[in-house]
C-alpha positions as a Markdown table, in Angstrom:
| # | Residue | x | y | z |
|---|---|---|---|---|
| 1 | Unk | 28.2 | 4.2 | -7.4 |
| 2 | Unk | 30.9 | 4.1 | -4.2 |
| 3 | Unk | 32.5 | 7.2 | -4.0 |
| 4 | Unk | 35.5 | 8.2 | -5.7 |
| 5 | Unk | 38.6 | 9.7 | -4.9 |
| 6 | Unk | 39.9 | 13.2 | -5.8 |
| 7 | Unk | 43.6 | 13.1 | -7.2 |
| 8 | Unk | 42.8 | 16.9 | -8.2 |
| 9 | Unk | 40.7 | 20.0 | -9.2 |
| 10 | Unk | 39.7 | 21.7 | -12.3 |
| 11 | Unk | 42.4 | 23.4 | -14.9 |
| 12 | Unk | 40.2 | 26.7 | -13.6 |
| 13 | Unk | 40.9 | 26.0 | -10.1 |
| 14 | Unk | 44.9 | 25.4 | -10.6 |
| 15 | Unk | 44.7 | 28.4 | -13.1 |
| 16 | Unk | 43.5 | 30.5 | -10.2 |
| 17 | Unk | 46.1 | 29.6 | -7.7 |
| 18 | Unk | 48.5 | 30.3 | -9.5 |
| 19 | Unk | 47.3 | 33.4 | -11.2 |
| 20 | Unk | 46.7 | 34.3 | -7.2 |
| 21 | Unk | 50.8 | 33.2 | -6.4 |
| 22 | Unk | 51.8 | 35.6 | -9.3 |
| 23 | Unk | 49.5 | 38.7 | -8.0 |
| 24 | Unk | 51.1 | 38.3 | -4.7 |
| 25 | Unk | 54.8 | 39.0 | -6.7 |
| 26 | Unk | 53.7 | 41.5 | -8.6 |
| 27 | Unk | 53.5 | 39.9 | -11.5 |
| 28 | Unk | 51.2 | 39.4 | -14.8 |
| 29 | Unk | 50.8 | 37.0 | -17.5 |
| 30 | Unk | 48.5 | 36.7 | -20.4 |
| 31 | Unk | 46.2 | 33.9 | -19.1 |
| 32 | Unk | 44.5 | 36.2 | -16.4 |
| 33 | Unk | 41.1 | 36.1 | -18.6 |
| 34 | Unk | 41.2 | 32.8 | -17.0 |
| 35 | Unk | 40.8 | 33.2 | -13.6 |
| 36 | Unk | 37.9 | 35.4 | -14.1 |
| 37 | Unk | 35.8 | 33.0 | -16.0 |
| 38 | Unk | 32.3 | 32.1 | -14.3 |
| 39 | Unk | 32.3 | 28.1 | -13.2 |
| 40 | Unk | 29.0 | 27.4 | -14.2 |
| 41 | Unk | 30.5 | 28.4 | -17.9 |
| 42 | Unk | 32.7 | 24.9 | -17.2 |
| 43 | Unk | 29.5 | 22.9 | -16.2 |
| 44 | Unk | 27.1 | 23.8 | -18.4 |
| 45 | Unk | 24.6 | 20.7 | -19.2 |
| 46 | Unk | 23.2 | 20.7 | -22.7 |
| 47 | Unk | 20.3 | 18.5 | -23.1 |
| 48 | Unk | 18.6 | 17.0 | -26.3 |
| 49 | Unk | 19.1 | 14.3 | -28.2 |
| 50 | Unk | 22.2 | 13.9 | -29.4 |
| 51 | Unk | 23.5 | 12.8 | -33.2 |
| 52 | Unk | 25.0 | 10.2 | -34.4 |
| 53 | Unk | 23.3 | 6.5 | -34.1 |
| 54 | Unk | 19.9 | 7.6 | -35.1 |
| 55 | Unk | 17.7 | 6.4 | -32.4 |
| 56 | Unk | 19.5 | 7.8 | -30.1 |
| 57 | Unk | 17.0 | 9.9 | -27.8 |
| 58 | Unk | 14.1 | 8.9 | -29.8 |
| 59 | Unk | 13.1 | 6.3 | -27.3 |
| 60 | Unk | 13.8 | 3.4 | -29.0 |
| 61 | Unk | 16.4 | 1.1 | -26.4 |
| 62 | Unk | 19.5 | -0.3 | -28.4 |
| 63 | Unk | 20.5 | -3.5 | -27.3 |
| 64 | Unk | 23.3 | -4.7 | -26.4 |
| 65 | Unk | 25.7 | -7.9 | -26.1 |
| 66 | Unk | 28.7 | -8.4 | -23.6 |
| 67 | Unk | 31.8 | -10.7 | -23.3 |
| 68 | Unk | 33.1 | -11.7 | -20.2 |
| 69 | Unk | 35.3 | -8.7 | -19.4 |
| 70 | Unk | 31.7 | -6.3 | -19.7 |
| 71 | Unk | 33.0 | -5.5 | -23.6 |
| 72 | Unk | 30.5 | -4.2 | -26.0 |
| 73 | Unk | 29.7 | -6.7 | -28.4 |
| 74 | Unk | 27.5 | -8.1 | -31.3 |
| 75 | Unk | 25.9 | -6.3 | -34.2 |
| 76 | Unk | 25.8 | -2.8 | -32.3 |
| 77 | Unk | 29.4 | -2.9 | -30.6 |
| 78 | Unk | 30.4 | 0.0 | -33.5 |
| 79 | Unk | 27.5 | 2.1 | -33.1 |
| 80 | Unk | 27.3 | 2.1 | -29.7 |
| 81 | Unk | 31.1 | 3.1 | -29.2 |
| 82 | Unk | 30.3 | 5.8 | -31.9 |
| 83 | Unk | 27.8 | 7.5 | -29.8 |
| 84 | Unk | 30.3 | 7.1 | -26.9 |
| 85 | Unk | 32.4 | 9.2 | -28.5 |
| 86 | Unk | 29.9 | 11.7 | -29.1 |
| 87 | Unk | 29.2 | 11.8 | -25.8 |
| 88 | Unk | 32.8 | 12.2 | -24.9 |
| 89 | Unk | 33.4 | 15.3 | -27.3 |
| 90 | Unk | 30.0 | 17.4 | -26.5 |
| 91 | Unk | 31.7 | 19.8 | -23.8 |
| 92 | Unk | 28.6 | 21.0 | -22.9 |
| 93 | Unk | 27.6 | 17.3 | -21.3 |
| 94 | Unk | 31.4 | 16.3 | -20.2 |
| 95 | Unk | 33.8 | 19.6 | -20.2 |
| 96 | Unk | 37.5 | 19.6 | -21.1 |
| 97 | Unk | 38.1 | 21.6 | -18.1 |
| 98 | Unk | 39.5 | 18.4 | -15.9 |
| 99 | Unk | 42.7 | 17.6 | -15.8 |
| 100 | Unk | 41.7 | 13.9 | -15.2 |
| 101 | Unk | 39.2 | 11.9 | -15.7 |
| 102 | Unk | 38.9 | 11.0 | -11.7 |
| 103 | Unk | 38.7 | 14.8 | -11.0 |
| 104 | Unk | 34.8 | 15.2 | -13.1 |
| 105 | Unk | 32.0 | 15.9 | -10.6 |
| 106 | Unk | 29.7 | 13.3 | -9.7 |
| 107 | Unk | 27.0 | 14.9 | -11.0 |
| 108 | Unk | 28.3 | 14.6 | -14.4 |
| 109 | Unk | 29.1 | 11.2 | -14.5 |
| 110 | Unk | 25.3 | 10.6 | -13.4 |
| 111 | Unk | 23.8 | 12.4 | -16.1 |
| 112 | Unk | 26.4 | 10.3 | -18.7 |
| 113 | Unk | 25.3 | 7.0 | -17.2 |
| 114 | Unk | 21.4 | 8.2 | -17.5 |
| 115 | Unk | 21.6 | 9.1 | -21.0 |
| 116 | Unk | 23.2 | 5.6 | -21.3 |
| 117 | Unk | 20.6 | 3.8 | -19.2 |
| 118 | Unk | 17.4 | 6.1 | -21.2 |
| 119 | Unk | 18.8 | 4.8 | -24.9 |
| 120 | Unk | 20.4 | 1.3 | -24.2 |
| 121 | Unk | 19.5 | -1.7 | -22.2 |
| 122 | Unk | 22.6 | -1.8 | -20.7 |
| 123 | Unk | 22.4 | -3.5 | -16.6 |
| 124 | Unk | 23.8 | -1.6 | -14.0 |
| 125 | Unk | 26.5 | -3.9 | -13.7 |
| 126 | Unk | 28.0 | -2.5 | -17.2 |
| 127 | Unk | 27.9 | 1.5 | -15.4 |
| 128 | Unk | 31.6 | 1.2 | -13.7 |
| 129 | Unk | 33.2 | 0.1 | -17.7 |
| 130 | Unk | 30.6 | 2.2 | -19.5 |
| 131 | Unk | 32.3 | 5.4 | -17.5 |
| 132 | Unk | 35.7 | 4.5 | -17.2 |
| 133 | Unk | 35.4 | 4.0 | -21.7 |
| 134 | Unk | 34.3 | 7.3 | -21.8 |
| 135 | Unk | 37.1 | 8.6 | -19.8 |
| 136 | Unk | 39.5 | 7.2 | -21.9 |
| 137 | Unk | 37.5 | 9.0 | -25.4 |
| 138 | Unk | 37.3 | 11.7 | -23.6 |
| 139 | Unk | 41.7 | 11.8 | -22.8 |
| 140 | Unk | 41.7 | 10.5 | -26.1 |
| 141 | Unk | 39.7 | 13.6 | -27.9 |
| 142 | Unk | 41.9 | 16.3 | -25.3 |
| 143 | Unk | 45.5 | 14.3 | -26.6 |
| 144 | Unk | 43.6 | 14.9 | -30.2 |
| 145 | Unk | 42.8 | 18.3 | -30.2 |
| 146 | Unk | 46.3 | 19.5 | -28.3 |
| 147 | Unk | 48.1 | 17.7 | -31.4 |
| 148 | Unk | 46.3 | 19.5 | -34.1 |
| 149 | Unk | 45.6 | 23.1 | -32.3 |
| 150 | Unk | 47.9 | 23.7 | -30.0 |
| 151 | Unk | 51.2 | 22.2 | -30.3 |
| 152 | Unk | 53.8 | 24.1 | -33.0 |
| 153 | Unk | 51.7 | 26.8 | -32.6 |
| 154 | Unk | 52.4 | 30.2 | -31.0 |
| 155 | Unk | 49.7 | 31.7 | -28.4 |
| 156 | Unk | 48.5 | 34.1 | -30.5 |
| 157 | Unk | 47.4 | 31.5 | -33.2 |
| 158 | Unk | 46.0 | 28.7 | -30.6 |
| 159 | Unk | 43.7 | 31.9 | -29.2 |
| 160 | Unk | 42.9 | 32.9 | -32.5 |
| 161 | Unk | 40.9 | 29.9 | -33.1 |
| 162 | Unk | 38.5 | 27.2 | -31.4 |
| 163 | Unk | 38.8 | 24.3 | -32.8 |
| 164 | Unk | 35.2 | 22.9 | -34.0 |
| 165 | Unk | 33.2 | 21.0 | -31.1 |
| 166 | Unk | 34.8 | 23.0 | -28.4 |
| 167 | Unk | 33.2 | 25.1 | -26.3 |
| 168 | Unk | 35.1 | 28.8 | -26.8 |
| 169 | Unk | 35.7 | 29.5 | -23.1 |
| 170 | Unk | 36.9 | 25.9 | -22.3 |
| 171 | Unk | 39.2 | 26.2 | -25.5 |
| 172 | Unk | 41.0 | 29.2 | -23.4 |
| 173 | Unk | 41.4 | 27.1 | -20.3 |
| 174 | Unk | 42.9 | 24.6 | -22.3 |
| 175 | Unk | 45.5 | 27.0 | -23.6 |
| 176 | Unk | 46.5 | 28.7 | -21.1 |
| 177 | Unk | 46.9 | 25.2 | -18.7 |
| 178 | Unk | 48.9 | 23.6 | -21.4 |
| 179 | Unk | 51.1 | 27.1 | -21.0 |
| 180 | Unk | 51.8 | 25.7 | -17.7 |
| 181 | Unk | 55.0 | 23.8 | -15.8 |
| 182 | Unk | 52.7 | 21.1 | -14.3 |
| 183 | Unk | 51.1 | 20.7 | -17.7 |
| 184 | Unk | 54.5 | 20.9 | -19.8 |
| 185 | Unk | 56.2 | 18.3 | -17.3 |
| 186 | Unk | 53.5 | 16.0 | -17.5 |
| 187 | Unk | 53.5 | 16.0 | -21.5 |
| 188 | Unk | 57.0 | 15.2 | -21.3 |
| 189 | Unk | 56.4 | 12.2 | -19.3 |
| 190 | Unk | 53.7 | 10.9 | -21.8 |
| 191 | Unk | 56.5 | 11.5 | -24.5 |
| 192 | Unk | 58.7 | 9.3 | -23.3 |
| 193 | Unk | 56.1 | 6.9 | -22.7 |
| 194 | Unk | 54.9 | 6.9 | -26.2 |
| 195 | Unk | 57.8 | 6.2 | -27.2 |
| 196 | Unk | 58.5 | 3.0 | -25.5 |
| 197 | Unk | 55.6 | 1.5 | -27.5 |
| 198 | Unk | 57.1 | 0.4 | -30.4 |
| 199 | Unk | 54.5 | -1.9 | -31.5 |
| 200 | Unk | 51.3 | -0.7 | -32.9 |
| 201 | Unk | 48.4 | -3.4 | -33.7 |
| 202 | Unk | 46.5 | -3.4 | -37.0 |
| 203 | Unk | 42.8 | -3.6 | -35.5 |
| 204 | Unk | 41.4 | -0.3 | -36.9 |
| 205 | Unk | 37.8 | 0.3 | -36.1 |
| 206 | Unk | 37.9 | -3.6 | -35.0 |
| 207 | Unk | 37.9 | -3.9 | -31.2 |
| 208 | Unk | 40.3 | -6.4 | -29.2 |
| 209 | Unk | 36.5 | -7.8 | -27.9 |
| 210 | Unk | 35.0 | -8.5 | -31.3 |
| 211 | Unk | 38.5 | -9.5 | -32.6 |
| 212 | Unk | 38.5 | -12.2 | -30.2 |
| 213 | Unk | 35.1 | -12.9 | -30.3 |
| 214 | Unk | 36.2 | -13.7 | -34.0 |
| 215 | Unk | 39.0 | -15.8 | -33.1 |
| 216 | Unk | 36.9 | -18.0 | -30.9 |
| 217 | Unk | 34.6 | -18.7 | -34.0 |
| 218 | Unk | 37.1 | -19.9 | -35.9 |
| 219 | Unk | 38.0 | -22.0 | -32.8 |
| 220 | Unk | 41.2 | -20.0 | -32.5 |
| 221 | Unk | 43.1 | -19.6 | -28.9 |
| 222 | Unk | 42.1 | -16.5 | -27.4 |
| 223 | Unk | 45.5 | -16.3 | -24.9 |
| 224 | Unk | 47.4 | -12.6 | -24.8 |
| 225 | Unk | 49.8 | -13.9 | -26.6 |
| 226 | Unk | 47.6 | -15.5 | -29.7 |
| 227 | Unk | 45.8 | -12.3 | -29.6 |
| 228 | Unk | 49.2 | -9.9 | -29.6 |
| 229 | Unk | 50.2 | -12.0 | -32.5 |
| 230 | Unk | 46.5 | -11.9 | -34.6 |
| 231 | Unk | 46.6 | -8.3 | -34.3 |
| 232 | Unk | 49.9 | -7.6 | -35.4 |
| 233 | Unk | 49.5 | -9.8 | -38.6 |
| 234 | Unk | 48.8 | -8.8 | -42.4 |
| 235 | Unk | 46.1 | -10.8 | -44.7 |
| 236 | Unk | 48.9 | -12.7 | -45.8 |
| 237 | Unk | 49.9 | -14.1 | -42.4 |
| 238 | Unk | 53.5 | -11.7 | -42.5 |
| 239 | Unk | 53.6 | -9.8 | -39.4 |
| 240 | Unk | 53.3 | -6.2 | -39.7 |
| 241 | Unk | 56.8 | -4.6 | -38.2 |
| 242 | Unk | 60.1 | -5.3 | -37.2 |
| 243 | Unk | 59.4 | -4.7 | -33.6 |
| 244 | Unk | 56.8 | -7.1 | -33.5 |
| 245 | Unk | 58.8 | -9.9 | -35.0 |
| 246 | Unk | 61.3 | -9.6 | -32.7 |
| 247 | Unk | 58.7 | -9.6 | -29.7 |
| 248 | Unk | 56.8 | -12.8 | -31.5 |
| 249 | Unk | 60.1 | -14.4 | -31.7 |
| 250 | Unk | 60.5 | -13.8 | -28.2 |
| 251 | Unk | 56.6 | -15.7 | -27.3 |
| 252 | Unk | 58.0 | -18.7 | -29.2 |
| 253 | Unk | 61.4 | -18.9 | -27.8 |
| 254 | Unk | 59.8 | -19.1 | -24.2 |
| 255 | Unk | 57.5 | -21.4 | -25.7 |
| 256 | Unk | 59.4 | -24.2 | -27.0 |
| 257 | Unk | 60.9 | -24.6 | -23.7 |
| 258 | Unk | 57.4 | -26.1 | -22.2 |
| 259 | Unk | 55.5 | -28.9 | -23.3 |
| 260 | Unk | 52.4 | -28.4 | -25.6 |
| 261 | Unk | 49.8 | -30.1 | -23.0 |
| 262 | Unk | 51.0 | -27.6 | -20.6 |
| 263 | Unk | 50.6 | -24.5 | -22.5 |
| 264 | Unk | 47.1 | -23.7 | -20.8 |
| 265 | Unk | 46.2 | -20.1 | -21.4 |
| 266 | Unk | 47.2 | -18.8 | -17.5 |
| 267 | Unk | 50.8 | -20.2 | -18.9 |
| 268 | Unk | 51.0 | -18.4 | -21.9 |
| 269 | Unk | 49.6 | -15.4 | -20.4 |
| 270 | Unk | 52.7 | -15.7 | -17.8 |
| 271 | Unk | 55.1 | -16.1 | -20.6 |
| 272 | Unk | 53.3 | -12.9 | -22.4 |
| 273 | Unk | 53.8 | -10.7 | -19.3 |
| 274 | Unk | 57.2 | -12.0 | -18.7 |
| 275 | Unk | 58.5 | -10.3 | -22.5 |
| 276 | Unk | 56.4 | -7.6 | -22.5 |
| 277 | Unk | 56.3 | -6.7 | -18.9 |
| 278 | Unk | 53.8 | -5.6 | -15.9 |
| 279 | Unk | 50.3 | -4.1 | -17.3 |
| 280 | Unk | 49.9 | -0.3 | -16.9 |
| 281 | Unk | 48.0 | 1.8 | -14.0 |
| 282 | Unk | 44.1 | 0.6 | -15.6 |
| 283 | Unk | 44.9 | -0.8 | -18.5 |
| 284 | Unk | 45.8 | -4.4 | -20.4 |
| 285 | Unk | 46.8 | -5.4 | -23.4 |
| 286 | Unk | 45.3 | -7.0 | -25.5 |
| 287 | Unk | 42.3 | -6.6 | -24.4 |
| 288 | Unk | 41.5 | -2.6 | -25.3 |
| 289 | Unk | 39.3 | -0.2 | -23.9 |
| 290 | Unk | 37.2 | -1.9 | -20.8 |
| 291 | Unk | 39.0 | -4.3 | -18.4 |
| 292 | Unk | 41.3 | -3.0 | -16.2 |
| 293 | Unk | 44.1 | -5.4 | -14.2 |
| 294 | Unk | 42.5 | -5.6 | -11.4 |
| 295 | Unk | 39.1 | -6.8 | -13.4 |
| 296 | Unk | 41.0 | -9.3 | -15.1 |
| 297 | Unk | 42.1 | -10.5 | -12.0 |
| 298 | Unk | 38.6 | -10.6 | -10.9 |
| 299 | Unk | 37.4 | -12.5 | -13.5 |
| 300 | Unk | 40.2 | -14.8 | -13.7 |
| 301 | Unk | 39.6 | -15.7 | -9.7 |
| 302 | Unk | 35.4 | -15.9 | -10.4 |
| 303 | Unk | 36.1 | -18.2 | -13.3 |
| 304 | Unk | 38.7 | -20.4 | -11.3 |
| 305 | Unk | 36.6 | -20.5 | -8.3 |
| 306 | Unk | 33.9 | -21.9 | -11.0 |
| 307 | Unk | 36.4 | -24.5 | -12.0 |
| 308 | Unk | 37.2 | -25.3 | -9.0 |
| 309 | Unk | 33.8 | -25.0 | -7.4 |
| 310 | Unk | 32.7 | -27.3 | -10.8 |
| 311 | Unk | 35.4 | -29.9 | -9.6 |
| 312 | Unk | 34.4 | -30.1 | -6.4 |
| 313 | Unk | 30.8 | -30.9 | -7.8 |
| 314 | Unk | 32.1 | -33.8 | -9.9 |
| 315 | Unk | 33.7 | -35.4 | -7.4 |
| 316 | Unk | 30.9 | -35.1 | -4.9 |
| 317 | Unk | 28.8 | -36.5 | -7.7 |
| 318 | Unk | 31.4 | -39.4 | -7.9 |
| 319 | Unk | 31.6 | -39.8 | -4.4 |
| 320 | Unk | 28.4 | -40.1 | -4.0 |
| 321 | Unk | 27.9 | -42.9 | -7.0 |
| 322 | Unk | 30.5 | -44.6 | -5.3 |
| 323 | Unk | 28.9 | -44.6 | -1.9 |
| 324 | Unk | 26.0 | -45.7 | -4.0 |
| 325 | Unk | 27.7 | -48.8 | -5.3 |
| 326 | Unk | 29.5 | -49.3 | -1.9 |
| 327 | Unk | 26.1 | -50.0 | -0.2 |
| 328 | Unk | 24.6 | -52.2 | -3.1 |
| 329 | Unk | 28.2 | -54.2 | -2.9 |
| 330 | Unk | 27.8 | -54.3 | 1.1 |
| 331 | Unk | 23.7 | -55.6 | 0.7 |
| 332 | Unk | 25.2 | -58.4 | -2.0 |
| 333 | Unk | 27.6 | -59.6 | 0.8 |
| 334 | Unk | 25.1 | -59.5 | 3.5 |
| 335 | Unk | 22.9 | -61.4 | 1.2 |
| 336 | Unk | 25.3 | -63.7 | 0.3 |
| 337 | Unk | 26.9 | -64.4 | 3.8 |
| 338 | Unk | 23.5 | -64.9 | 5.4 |
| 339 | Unk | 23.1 | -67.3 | 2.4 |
| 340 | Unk | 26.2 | -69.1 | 2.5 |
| 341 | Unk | 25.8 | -69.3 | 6.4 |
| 342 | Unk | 22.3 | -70.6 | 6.3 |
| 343 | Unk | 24.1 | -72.8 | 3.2 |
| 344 | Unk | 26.6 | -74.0 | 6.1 |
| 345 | Unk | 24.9 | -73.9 | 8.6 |
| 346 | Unk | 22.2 | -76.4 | 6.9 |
| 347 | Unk | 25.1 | -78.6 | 5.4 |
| 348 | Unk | 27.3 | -79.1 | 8.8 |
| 349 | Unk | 23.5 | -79.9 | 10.2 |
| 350 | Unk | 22.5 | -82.7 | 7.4 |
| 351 | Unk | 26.3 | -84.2 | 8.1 |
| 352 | Unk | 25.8 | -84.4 | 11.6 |
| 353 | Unk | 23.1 | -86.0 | 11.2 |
| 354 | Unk | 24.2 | -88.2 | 8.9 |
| 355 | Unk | 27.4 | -89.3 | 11.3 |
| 356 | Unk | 24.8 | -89.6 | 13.8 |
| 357 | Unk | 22.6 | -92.3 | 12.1 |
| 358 | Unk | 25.8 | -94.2 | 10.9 |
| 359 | Unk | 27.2 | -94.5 | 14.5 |
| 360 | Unk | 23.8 | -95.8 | 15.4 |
| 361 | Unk | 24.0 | -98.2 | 11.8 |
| 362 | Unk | 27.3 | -99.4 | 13.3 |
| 363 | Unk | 26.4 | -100.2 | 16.9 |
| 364 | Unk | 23.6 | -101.6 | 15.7 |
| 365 | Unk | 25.6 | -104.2 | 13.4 |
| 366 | Unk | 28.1 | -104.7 | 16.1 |
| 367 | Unk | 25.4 | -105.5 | 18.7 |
| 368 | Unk | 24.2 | -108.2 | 16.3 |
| 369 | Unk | 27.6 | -109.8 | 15.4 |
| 370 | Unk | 28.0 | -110.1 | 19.0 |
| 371 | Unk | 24.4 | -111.8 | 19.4 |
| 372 | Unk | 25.6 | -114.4 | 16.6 |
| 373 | Unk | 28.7 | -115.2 | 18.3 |
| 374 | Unk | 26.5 | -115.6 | 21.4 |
| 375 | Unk | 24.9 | -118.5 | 19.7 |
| 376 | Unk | 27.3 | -119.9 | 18.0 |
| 377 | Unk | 28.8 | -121.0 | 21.1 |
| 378 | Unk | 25.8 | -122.0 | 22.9 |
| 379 | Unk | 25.9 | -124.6 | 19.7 |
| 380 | Unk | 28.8 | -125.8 | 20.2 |
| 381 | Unk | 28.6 | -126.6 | 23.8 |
């Protein structure tokens, strides 16, 4: 795996700094517990099978099917992004301790892919999605457990308790960086950008990959826009929200304007991203947890160069039948022009000769009329 980029350290390490900043001004808080917890606490690797799908470490391989954009799917899609999850909420094998998901040690992300690679039969190919989905369980269980345990809560009560599945000491770390200014700003940002989303799909437990693998069985379009609006949709057909109407409505509008033949999936796509706007930083809609932009935009370019590069192929295959039937065309004519010319050539011959034996026919008659005439006279005299 190429090497990846720090954006920053441990909630420890920025815990520390500034627990170091406040000693130097004299003054205390209540989080210094924190800066004297051991490291290897943070990084401690549990090992064992672990629960959930049950053949999961018993050496049994799962199998498992892929769409296009390297999204679990097929009969063991669910279970498989079950045992993610379990993966994502042991803090023993991935600690809560980061404050992103680029900032967890190598090492880690190893052992996560081997425990992958020892109960699946998943290529190495699928190692770059299978991490980055269980960085974004992993945000999603830390968003989950600050909602129910920390938040309208005073700091008594969130120390009080650890919430089940956490590990005690990275419980306190959580606390006490949440407590922090970096920490507070950067919740407040995420607030606001919740609450730009204003419509929610209907999907459940359904992913976007098997909901479109479903679409395409029932020879639906699979387009972002087809997809927004299948998602968003009751049973009955009735779309779900007021928001979403009014964003549907918008699709169509845009729509209408541009002729049916030419509304080829790259064009409703365009029209998709011109209502709803630019993708996020690593993520698009519509299509869930896996692809990122810049994947989409991979896969778009590999499957137009296979257009284009299949194109390319039937022409050259058309060319070349038609540089076929050019040289049987071209032996024809030679075969006919060296026919008609012998033809000519054998008919200007035969009327030569034939003018040839008539002027001989004529002198010859000429030659006698003269030898009558001869006589003739010689009679008369």
């Amino acid at each position: 795996m190429a090497s990846r980029k720090k954006r920053g350290i441990s909630m420890d390490g920025i815990l520390r700094q500034q627990a170091e900043s406040q000693r130097r001004a004299s003054s205390s808080r209540l989080l210094t517990h924190v800066d004297e917890e051991d490291d290897s606490t943070q990084a401690k690797q549990a090992r064992g099978p672990a629960l959930g799908v049950a053949q999961w470490g018993s050496g049994k391989i799962m199998h498992l099917d892929f769409n296009s954009e390297w999204q679990v799917i097929g009969p063991n899609s669910n279970k498989f992004k079950t045992q993610l999850g379990i993966i994502a909420r042991n803090g023993h094998k991935v600690p809560l301790t980061y404050v992103e998901w680029i900032d967890m040690p190598e090492n880690i992300l190893e052992d996560i892919w081997k425990e992958v690679k020892d109960n699946t039969d998943a290529p190495d190919a699928y190692k770059s999605h299978c991490l980055r989905n269980i960085g974004k369980l992993w945000k999603n269980w830390k968003s989950r457990l600050k909602c129910d345990h920390y938040n309208n809560k005073t700091y008594v009560e969130r120390i009080a308790f650890t919430p089940p599945r956490v590990v005690a000491e990275q419980w306190r770390t959580l606390v006490a960086y949440w407590g922090t200014e970096e920490a507070k700003a950067t919740a407040e940002k995420n607030k606001t950008n919740r609450a730009q989303v204003s419509s929610v799909h209907r999907t459940g437990r359904t992913s976007f990959a098997i909901k479109r693998e479903q679409m395409k069985k029932k020879g639906k379009r699979t387009d972002r826009i087809s997809v927004f609006i299948e998602t968003r949709s009751k049973p009955d057909g009735s779309i779900a929200d007021p928001e979403s109407v009014e964003i549907i409505s918008q699709f169509h509008e845009r729509l209408s304007q541009i002729p049916k033949e030419q509304q080829t999936e790259a064009v409703r796509d365009q029209v998709f991203t011109e209502v709803m706007g630019p993708d996020g930083h690593g993520y698009v809609r519509t299509y869930g947890h896996g692809p990122s932009p810049a994947d989409l935009l991979r896969e778009n370019s590999r499957l137009n160069y296979e257009l284009v590069k299949e194109e390319l192929s039937r022409l050259q295959s058309n060319y070349d039948d038609l540089q076929c039937k050019y040289t049987d065309l071209q032996r024809k004519y030679d075969e006919m022009y060296s026919f008609m010319q012998r033809y000519f050539d054998g008919f200007a011959a035969e009327i030569h000769t034939s003018a040839s034996e008539q002027g001989s026919d004529a002198s010859s008659t000429q030659h006698l009329q003269h030898v009558d005439a001869d006589a003739e006279t010689d009679d008369d005299l």
